[in-house]
Wavefront OBJ file of the C-alpha trace (Angstrom):
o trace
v -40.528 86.493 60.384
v -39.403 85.119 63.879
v -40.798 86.716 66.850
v -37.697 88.264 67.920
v -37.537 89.940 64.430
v -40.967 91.606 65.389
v -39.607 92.294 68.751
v -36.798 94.139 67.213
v -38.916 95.827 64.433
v -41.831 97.133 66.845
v -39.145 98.682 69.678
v -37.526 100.432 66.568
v -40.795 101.389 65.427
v -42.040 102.459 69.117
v -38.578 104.421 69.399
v -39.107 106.311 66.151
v -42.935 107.108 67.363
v -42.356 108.714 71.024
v -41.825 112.090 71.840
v -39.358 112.395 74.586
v -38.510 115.820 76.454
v -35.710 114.245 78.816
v -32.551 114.270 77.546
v -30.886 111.666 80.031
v -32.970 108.984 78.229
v -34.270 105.745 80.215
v -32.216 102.457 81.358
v -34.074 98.877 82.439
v -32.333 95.834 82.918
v -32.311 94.743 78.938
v -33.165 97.827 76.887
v -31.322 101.096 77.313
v -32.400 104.117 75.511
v -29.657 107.493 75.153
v -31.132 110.783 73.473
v -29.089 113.610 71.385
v -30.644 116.984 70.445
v -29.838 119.197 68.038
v -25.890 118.910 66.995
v -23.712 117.650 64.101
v -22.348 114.646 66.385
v -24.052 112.306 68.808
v -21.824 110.159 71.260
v -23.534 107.973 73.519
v -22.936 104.725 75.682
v -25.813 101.675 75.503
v -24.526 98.782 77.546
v -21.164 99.398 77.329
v -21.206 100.048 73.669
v -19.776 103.602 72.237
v -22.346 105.074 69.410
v -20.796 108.194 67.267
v -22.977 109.179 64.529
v -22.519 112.128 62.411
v -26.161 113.401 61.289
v -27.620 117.130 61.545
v -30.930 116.384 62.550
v -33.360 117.727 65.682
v -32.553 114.552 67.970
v -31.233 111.047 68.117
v -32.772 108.152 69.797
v -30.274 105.473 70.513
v -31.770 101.986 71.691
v -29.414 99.052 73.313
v -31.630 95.618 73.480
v -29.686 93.066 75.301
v -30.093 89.050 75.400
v -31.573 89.648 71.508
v -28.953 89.052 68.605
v -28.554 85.036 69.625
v -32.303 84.873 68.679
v -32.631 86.453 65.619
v -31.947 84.041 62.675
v -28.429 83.342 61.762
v -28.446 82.986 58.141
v -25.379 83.014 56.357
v -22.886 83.207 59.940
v -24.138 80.093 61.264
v -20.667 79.665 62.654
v -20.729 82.415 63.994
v -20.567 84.038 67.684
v -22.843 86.592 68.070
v -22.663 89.253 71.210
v -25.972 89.578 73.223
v -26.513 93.625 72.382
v -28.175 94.783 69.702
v -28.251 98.980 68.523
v -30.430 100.688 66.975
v -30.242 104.639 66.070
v -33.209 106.778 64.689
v -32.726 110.461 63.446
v -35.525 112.984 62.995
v -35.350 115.705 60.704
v -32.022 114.892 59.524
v -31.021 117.551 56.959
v -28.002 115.043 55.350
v -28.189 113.151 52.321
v -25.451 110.555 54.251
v -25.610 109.557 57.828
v -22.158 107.819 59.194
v -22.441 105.607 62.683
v -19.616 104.149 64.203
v -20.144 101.569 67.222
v -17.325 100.935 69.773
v -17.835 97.033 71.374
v -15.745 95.676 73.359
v -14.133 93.062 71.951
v -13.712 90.218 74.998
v -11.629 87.701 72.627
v -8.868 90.234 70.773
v -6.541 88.002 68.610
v -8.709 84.703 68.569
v -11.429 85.299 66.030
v -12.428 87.480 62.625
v -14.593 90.193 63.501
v -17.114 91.309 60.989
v -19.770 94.450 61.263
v -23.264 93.397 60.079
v -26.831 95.142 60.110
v -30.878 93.457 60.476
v -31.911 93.839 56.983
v -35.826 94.199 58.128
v -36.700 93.090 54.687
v -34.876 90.301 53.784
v -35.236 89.147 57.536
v -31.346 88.464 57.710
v -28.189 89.554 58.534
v -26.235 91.984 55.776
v -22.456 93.349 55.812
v -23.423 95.807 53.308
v -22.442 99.305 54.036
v -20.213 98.511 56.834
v -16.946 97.689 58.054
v -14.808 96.344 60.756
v -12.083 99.102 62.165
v -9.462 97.307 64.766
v -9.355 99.660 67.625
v -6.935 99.958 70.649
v -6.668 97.686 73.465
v -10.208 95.579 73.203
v -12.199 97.510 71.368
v -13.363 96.801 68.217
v -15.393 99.645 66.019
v -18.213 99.025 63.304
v -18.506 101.994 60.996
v -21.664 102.026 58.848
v -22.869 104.768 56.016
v -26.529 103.996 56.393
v -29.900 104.008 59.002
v -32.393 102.437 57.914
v -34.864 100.326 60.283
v -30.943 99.852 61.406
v -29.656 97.414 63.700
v -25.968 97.102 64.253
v -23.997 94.360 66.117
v -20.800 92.824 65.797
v -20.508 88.718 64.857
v -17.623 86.730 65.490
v -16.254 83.470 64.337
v -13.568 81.182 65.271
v -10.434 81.519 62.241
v -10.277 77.803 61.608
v -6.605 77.058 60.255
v -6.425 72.708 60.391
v -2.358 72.800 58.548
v -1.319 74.856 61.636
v -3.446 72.712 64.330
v -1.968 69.603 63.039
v 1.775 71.361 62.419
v 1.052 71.919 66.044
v 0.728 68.340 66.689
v 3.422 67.028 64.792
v 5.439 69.803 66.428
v 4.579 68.687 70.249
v 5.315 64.505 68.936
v 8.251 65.148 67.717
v 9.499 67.661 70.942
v 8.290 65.252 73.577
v 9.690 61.741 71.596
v 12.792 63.544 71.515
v 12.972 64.802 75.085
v 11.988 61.572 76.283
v 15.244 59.834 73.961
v 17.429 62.368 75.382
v 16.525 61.967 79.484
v 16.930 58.287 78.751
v 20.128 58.732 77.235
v 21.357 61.379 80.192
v 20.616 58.738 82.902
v 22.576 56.238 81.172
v 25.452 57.899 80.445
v 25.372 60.223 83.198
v 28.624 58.521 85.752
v 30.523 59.283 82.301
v 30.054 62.235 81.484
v 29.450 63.796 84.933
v 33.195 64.300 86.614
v 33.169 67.350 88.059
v 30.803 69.465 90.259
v 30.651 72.151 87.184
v 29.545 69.562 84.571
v 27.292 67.962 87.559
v 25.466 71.441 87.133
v 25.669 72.034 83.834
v 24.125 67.975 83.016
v 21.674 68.625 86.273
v 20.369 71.765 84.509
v 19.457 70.537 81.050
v 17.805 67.336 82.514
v 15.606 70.043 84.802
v 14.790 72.237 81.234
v 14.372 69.394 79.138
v 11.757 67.564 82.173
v 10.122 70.729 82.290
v 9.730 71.180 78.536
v 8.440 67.637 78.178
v 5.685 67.943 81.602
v 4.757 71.578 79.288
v 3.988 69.617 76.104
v 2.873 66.653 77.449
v -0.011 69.792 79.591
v -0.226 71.768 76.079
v -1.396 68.547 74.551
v -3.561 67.879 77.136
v -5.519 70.759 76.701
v -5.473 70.646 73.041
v -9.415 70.385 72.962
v -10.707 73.001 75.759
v -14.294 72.240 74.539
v -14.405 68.563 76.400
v -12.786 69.697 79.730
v -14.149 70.576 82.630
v -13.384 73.569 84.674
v -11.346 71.555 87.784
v -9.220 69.891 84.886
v -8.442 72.991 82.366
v -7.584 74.934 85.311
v -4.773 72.439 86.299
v -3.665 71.873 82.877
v -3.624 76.163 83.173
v -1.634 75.855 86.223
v 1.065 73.055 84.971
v 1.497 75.025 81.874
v 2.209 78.100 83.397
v 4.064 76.522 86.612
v 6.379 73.855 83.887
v 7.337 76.744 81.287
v 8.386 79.265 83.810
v 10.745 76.428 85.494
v 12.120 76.098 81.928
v 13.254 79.176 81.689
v 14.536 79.946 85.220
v 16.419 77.054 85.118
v 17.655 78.084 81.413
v 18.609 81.539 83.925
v 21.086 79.075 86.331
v 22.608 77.448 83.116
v 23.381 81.405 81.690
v 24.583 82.842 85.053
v 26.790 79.544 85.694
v 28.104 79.852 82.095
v 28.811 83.581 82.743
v 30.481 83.262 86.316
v 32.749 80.647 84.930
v 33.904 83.029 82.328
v 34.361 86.347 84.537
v 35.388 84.465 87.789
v 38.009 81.951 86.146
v 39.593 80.941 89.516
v 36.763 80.945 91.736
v 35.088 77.809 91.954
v 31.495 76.936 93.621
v 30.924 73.450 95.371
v 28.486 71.056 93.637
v 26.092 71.419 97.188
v 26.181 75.638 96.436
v 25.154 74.843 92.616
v 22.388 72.653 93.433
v 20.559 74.772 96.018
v 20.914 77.792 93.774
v 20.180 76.012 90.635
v 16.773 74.284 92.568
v 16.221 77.686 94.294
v 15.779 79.414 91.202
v 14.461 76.706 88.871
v 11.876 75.865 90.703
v 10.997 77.963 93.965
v 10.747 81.384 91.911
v 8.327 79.794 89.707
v 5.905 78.558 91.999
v 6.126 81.855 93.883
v 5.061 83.875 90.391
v 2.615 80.954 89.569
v 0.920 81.372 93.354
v 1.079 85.092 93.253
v -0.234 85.286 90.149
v -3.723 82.738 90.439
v -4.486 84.876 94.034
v -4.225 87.970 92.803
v -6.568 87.151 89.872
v -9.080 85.164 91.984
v -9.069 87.517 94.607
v -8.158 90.907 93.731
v -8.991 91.229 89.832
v -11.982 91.251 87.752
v -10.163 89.873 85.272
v -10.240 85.884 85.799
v -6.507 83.589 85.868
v -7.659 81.682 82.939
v -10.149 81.217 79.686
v -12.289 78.218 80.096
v -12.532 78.629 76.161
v -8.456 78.293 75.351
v -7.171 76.826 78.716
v -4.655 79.357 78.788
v -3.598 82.353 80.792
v -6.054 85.580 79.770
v -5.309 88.568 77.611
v -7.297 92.137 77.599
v -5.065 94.520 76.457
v -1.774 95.767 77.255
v -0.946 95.470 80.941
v -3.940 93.855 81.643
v -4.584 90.205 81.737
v -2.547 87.100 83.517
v -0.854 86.528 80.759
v 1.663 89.356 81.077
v 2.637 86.840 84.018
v 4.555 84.720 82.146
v 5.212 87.259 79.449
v 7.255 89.798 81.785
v 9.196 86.914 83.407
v 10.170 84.930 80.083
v 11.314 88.025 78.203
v 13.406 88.874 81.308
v 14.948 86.099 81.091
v 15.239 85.872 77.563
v 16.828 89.018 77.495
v 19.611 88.416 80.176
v 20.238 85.241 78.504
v 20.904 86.940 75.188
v 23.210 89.342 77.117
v 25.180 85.859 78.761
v 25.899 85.028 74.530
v 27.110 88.672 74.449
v 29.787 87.810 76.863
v 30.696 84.391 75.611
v 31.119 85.760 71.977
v 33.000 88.770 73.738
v 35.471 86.158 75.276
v 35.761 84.093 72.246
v 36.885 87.090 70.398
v 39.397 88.184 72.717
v 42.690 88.058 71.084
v 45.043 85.604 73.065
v 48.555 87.184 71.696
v 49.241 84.366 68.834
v 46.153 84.301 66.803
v 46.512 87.542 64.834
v 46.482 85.942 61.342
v 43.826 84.338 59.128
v 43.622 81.150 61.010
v 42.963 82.984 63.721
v 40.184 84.625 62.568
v 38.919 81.870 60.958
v 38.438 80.002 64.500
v 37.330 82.999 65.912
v 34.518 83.089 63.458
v 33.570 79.398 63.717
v 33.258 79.661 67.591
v 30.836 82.451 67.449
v 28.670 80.201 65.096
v 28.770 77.410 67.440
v 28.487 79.920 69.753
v 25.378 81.275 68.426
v 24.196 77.362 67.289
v 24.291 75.892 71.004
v 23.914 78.615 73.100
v 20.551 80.340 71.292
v 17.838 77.279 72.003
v 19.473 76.355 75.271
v 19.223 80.273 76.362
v 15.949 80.871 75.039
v 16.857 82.885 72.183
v 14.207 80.943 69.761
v 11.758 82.315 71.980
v 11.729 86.088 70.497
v 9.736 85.091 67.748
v 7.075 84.012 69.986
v 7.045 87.065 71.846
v 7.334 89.037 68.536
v 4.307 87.527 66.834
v 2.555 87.922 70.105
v 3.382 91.977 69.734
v 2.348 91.747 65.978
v -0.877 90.243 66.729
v -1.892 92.917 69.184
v -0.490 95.784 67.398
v -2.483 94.729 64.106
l 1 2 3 4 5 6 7 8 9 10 11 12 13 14 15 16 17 18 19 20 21 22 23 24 25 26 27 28 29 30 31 32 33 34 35 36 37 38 39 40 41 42 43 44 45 46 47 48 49 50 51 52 53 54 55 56 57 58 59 60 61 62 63 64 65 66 67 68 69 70 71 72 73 74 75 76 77 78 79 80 81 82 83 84 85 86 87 88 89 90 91 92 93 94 95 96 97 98 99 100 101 102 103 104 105 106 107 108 109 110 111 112 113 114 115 116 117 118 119 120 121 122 123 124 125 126 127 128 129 130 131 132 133 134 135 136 137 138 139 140 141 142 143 144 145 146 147 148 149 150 151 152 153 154 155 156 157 158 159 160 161 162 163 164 165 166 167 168 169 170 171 172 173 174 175 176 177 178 179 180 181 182 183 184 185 186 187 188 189 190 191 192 193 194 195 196 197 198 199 200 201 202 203 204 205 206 207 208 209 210 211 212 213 214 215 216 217 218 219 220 221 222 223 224 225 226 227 228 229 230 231 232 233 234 235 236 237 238 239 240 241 242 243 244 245 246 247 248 249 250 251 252 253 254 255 256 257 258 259 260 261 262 263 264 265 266 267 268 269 270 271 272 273 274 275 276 277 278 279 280 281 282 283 284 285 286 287 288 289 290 291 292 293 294 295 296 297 298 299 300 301 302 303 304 305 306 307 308 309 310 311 312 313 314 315 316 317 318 319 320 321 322 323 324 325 326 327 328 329 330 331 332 333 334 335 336 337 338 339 340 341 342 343 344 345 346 347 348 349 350 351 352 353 354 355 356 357 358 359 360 361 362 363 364 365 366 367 368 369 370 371 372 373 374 375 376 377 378 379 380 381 382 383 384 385 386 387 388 389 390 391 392 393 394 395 396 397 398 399
């Protein structure tokens, strides 16, 4: 057996030997002992992990070893990512056939890996998953329950879900957006005297060259940072920043193109002067994002103990609802999505108005194929395929 395996056996064994008559237990800078006496239900906390066991015994020693589990042998989760606590729980005079534990660890990466509950088997000298199981709990927590205590030693082990078809859909995804984007500015600049002949469709042209240069700078950063693993800190935080920075522009300027479309509609006589357009359109589209983006990376440098970014994704960070940089960019592009969806309300509205003379079939008929290309134009320009981003995003924390 490897020394650490020792370790962990002759602190268990040392635990189960000692008679303590404190009840507050004893705390050092990598081992953490919590006592119980006499009761049905023990709940203590060893280095910020919550231990519940069920057991009708005289007292419970609780142990929390810390810097151990990466040096115990990793047979059969190789891959895995182990956290640096190990527990341990001892009963004496338990009068129970069946003793239940449940462990409480905070879980620092919810959403990004599988989670599995696993046990020192002192006699095999490995790892086991027998007897327990992985419960998701709220926010970051993540709960082990076990049905057994035996020399036990609980701990939580994580590894990476590797899924290659949806990496390289990814891929082929981000080619195919920025090859297109690029086609389409190139086209825009060269027919752009054509097709721009008023200061309405100078806006309307200006604003989805501004989405689509953000969208393409976006990709071109998402791909960039593809492969966190090989970056270096200075680098993934830029890529962090550009992301952030490139896909809020997107959207605010998706915002001018909505309120423009809107005004237009409601305000059919009033007309605003190309100049008025562009410093609201450039106002929006870019100066509100850099004011969110620069809020957002002082606040979390300064004022948070929650950090702007994850070295380990190169993206914005998520704890739990509320709580993490993330919510950033969520609360903003859901805003927006939302008053965007509200602009199609009104077009469709206006489309549907009855105009005196179409109150036959062929009217209707129109009516019905202008909402589709209503719905057809208007949704990816406004955002609208965005929802099932944010809805997955819901599903994955909720489940």
């Amino acid at each position: 057996s490897t020394l650490a395996s020792q370790y962990l056996s002759s602190v268990e064994g040392l635990v189960k030997s000692i008679r303590i008559n404190a009840s507050e237990g004893y705390n050092a800078t990598n081992i953490q002992l919590q006592v119980c006496r006499s009761g049905s239900t023990c709940n203590r906390t060893v280095f910020n992990v919550d231990v519940e066991l069920n057991a009708t015994a005289d007292m419970v020693k609780t142990v929390g070893l810390q810097s151990l589990a990466n040096r115990l042998p990793k047979q059969g989760y190789e891959g895995a990512s182990f956290p640096s606590i190990v527990v341990s729980s001892t009963v004496e005079n338990n009068t129970q056939s069946t003793v239940n534990i449940r462990l409480a660890f905070p879980n620092e990466e919810a959403g990004s890996a599988t989670l599995t509950c696993v046990f020192w088997n002192v006699t095999e000298q490995r790892w086991s998953d027998e007897g327990c199981e992985f419960v998701k709990g709220p926010g970051n927590l993540a709960y082990c329950e076990c049905n057994h205590l035996t020399s036990f030693s609980m701990l939580m082990s994580k590894h990476s879900v590797s899924m290659p078809f949806l990496d390289q859909l990814t891929y082929v995804g981000l080619g195919v957006s920025i090859c297109s984007l690029i086609v389409y500015i190139i086209i825009e600049c060269l027919v752009w005297s054509a097709v721009v002949k008023s200061s309405l469709s100078h806006f309307r042209h200006t604003a989805l060259l501004n989405i689509s240069l953000c969208l393409l700078l976006a990709d071109c950063s998402f791909l960039a940072s593809s492969f966190p693993s090989i970056l270096n800190e200075t680098l993934c935080l830029v890529l962090v920043v550009a992301k952030h920075y490139f896909f809020l522009a997107m959207f605010f300027w998706m915002l001018c193109l909505s309120i423009m479309l809107v005004h237009q509609l409601i305000y059919v006589f009033s007309h605003i002067g190309k100049k008025m357009y562009m410093i609201i359109g450039f106002t929006i589209g870019y100066v509100c994002p850099t004011i969110t983006v620069a809020v957002t990376y002082v606040y979390y440098d300064q004022a948070s103990d929650i950090p702007y970014y994850s070295s380990k994704t190169c993206w914005l960070t998520y704890q739990s609802a509320m709580q993490g940089s993330i919510h950033a960019f969520l609360f903003p592009v859901g805003t927006i999505v939302l008053v965007n969806m509200f602009s199609m309300m009104v077009v469709i509205a206006t489309v549907l108005k009855p105009s005196g003379a179409e109150t036959n079939k062929k009217g209707d008929k129109d009516a019905a194929k202008s909402i589709i290309k209503v719905i057809i134009f208007l949704t990816p320009i406004f955002g609208g395929t965005w929802v099932l981003g944010l809805f997955v995003f819901l599903m994955d924390d909720f489940t």
